[in-house]
KESE-398777 format. One record per residue (C-alpha): residue in one letter; x, y, z. Coordinates in steps of 0.05 Angstrom, whole numbers, padded with zeros to 5 digits, always signed. Example, Ala and Ser with C-alpha at 12.3 -4.5 7.8 and 13.67 -1.06 7.14 Angstrom:
A+00246-00090+00156;S+00273-00021+00143;
***
This chain:
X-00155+01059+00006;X-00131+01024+00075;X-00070+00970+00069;X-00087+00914+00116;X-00031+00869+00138;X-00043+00798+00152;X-00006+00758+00195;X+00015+00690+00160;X-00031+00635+00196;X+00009+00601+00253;X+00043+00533+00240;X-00005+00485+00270;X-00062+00518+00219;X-00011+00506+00165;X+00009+00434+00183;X-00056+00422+00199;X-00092+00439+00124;X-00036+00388+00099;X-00057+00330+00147;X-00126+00345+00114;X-00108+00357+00041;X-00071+00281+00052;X-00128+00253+00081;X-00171+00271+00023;X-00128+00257-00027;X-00113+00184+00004;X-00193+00183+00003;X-00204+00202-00074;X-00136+00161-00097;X-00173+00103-00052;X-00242+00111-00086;X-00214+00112-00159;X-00170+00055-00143;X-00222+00013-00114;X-00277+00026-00179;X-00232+00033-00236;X-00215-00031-00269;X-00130-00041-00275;X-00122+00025-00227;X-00110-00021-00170;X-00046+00017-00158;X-00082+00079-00136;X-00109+00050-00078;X-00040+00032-00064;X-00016+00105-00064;X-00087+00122-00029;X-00073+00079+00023;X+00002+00092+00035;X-00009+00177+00042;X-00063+00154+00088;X-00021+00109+00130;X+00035+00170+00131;X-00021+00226+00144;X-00034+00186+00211;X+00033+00174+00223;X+00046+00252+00224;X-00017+00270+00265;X+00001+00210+00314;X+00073+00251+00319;X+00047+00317+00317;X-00005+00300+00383;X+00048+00258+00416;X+00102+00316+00410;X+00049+00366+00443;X+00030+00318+00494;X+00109+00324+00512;X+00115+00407+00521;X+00102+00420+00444;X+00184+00422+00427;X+00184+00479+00469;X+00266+00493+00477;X+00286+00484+00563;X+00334+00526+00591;X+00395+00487+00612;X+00413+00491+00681;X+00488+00498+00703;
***
């Protein structure tokens, strides 16, 4: 029987499943909050993971746009 080693997935896959597992959470928390009577407080959580989901992606794109956080050299 063979032993395969995985490599653990790279960070961007990583952060990148929890942007989505927010997302769909701030959906469902949305959808219950809006149709259940006197749950009006989960489309108040729904809509503040949302609102940080987007916040993070905004961050994540604008910190690649920049050189990814890639560490520079200083020059002496």
């Amino acid at each position: 029987m063979a032993v395969v080693l995985l490599a653990p997935p790279p960070k961007e896959v990583t952060v990148m499943a929890l942007l989505l597992l927010m997302i769909i959470v701030a959906v469902v928390l949305g959808i219950i909050g809006a149709v259940a009577e006197g749950l009006g407080y989960l489309l108040a959580i729904g809509i503040v993971i949302f609102v940080a989901a987007v916040a993070v992606a905004v961050a994540r794109r604008s910190g690649a746009a920049r050189g990814g956080g890639k560490r520079r050299r200083r020059v002496r």
